[in-house]
N, C-alpha and C positions, 0 to 999 in steps of 0.2 A: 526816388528809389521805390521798387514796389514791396509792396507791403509783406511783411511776414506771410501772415495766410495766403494771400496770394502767390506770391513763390511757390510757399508748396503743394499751393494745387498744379501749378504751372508745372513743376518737377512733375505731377506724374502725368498730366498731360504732354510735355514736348520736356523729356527729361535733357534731349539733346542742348535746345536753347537756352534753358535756363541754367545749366551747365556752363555754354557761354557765357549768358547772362553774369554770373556768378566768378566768373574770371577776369572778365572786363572790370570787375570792381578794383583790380592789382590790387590788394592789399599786399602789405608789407608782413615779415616773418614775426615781428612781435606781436602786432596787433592776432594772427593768427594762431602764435602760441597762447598769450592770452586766453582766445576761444577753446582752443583746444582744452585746455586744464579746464576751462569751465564746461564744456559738455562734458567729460569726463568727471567731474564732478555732481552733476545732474544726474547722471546714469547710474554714479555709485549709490545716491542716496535715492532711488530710487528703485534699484534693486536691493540694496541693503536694510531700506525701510519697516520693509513686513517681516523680514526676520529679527531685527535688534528691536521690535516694539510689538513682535509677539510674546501674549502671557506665558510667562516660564522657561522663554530661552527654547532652543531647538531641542528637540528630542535625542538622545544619544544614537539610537538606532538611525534615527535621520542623519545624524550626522555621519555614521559608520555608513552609511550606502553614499551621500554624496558629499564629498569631502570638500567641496564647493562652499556648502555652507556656513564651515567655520572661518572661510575668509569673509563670508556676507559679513559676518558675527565680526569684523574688524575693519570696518568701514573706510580709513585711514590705507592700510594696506592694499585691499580692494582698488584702493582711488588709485594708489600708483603703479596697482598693476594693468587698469585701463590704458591711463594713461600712459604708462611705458609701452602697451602693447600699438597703442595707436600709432604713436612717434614710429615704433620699429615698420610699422605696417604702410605706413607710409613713405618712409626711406627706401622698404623696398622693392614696394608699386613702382614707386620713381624710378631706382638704378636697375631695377629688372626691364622697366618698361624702355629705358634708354637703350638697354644692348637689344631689346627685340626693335629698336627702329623708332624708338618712339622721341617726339621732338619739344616735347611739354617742359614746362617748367614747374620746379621742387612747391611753387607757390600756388599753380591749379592745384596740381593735387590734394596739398593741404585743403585747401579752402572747399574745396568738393565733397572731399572726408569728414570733414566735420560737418556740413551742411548735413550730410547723410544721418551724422551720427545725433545730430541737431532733431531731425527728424524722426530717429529711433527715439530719441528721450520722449517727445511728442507720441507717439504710438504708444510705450511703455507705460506713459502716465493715463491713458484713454484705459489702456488693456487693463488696468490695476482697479480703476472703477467698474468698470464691466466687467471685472473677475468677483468684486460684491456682491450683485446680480444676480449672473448666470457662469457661475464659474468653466462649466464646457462650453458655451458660445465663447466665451472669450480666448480660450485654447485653439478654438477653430480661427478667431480672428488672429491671433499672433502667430497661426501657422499661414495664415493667408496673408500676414505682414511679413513673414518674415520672404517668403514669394517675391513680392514685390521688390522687398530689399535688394534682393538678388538684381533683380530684371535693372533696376536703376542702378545700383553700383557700375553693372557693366558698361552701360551708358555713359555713368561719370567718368570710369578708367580711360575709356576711350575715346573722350573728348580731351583729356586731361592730358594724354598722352599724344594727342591728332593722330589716333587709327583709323585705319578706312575700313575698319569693321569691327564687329561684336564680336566675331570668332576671335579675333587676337586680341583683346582684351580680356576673354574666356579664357583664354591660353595661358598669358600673363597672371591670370586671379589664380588657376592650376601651380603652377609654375612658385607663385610665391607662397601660396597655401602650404604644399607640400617641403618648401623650403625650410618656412617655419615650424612647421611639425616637426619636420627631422633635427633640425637647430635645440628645438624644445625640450626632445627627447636624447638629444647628446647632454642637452645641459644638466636634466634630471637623472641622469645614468651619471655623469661624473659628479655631485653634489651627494648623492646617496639620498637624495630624495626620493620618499616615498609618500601615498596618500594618507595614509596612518599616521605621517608623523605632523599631520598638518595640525593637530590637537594641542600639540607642544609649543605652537608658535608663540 
């Protein structure tokens, strides 16, 4: 099997193949759940890090502008909201990508999704030492990762799915984005959730 770093150099050079590459392995739903919760886990504590092991806890006024924080501030929570969000984002890659035509199986998907988000952990923990540094070079590199992210997802969706192109998998990323937005904001309008009341949690 090739190796870790290799992989991901290969992702961003022939993101196609390694795509295949990566599905040819049929991993089965557990072993993939598994991973799942573990990047998901990765991700939390490495975003939640610099906030719950900053001196003095977050500022209140930081907190009153990005109400984000106070979930950083509850790691636990944080973790299941990744991870829920991922399950849900992948269920509906999948049933979206099947009614546009698509002929992929529930098990590409996962395993591309998480490679991805495998990858994000990697970038994250690069950008967090290079935020020590040179805190704006590393802004410009996480806006020029996050680029990238983009360009490769589509690539993933749509090997994941056997498109015969980038536009309809473009399509599909629209398609499900916008789905979950509006899902998001029915849920938060019927809940009586607001951002203010994230403090109370």
């Amino acid at each position: 099997m090739t190796s870790w770093p290799q992989l991901a150099v290969d992702t961003l050079r022939d993101p196609k193949g390694t795509a295949e590459q990566i599905m040819g392995w049929n991993l089965d739903r557990g072993v993939l759940y598994m991973a799942l919760f573990a990047v998901a886990a990765v991700n939390t504590l490495l975003a939640s890090a610099p906030i719950v092991l900053s001196p003095g806890g977050v500022d209140a006024a930081a907190r009153a502008a990005l109400p984000i924080l106070t979930l950083l501030e509850r790691p636990i929570m944080f973790f299941a909201i990744v991870a829920g969000t991922l399950v849900i984002m992948i269920q509906a890659l999948f049933w979206a990508g099947r009614a546009m035509g698509g002929v992929g199986e529930m098990t590409d998907m996962m395993a591309l999704v998480i490679w991805l988000q495998a990858l994000r952990a990697a970038a994250q923990a690069v950008i967090l030492v290079v935020g020590l540094i040179a805190p704006l070079f590393a802004s410009l590199v996480a806006l020029g990762l996050q680029l990238v992210a983009f360009w490769l997802f589509l690539h993933f969706i749509s090997a994941a799915m056997r498109f015969d192109s980038l536009l309809r998998a473009f399509g599909l990323l629209i398609a499900v984005a916008t789905g979950l937005f509006i899902g998001l904001m029915l849920i938060l309008t019927m809940t009586g959730f607001s951002a203010g009341g994230l403090g109370s949690v």
